[in-house]
C-alpha positions as CSV (number, residue, x, y, z in Angstrom):
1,X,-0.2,14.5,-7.1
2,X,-1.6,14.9,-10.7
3,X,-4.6,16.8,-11.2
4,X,-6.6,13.5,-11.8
5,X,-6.0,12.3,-8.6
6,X,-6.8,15.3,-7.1
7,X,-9.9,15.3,-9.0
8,X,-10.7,11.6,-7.7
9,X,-9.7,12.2,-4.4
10,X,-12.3,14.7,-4.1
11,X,-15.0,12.9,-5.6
12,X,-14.2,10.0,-3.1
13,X,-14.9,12.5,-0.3
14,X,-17.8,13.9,-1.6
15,X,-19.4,10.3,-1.7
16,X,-17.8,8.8,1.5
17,X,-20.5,10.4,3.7
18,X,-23.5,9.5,1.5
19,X,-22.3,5.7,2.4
20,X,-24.1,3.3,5.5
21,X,-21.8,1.6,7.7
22,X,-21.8,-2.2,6.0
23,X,-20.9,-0.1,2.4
24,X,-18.0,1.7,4.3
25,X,-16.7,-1.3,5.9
26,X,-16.6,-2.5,2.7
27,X,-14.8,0.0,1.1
28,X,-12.2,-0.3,4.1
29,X,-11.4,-3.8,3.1
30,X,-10.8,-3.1,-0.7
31,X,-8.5,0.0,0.1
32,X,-6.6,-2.3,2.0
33,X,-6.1,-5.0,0.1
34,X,-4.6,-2.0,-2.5
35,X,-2.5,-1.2,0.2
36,X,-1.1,-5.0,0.6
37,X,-0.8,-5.1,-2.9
38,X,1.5,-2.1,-2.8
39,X,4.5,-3.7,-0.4
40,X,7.8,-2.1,-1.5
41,X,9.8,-4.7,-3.0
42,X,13.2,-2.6,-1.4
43,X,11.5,-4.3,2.2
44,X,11.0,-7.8,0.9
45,X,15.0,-8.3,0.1
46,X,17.5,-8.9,2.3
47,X,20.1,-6.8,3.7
48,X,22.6,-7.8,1.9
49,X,20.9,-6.9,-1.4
50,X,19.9,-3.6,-0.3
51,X,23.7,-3.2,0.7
52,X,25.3,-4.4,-2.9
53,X,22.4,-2.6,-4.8
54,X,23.7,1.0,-2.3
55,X,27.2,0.3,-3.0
56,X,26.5,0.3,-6.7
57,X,24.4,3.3,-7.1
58,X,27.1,5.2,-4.9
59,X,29.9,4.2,-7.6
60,X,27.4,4.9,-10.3
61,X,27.0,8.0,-9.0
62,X,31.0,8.6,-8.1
63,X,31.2,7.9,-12.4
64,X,32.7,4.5,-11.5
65,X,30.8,2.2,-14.0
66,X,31.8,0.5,-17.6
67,X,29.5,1.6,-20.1
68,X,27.0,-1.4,-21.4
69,X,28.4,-1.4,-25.0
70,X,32.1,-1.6,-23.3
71,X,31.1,-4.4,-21.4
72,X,29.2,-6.2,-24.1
73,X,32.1,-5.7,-26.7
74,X,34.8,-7.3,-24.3
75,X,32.5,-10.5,-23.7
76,X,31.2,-10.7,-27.3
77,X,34.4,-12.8,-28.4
């Protein structure tokens, strides 16, 4: 966490208290619509995406990949 966040983190807290019930409630409901907003696209595909996207960073990993210029060179003609 970046010292900006740390820094806004803290000021939340400091003002979190200072808030009545209806404000805090309200407050709630924003944070969580962030946190709706934040769904991790790896959960919204299917298996079998998540599969062939593993399988590729594995061989990308193993050095098993064509270079992009390669690959645009041979299909250029």
């Amino acid at each position: 966490m970046s010292s900006v966040a740390k820094s806004i983190d803290q000021e939340i807290t400091r003002y979190l208290p200072r808030l009545n019930e209806r404000q805090k409630k309200t407050i709630l409901t924003v944070v969580k619509s962030f946190m709706d907003e934040q769904k991790d696209w790896w959960d919204e595909i299917g298996e079998e995406q998540q599969h062939a996207i593993d399988k590729s960073l594995a061989e990308m990993k193993a050095g098993k990949m064509t270079p992009h210029d390669e690959v645009m060179k041979k299909y250029r003609r």
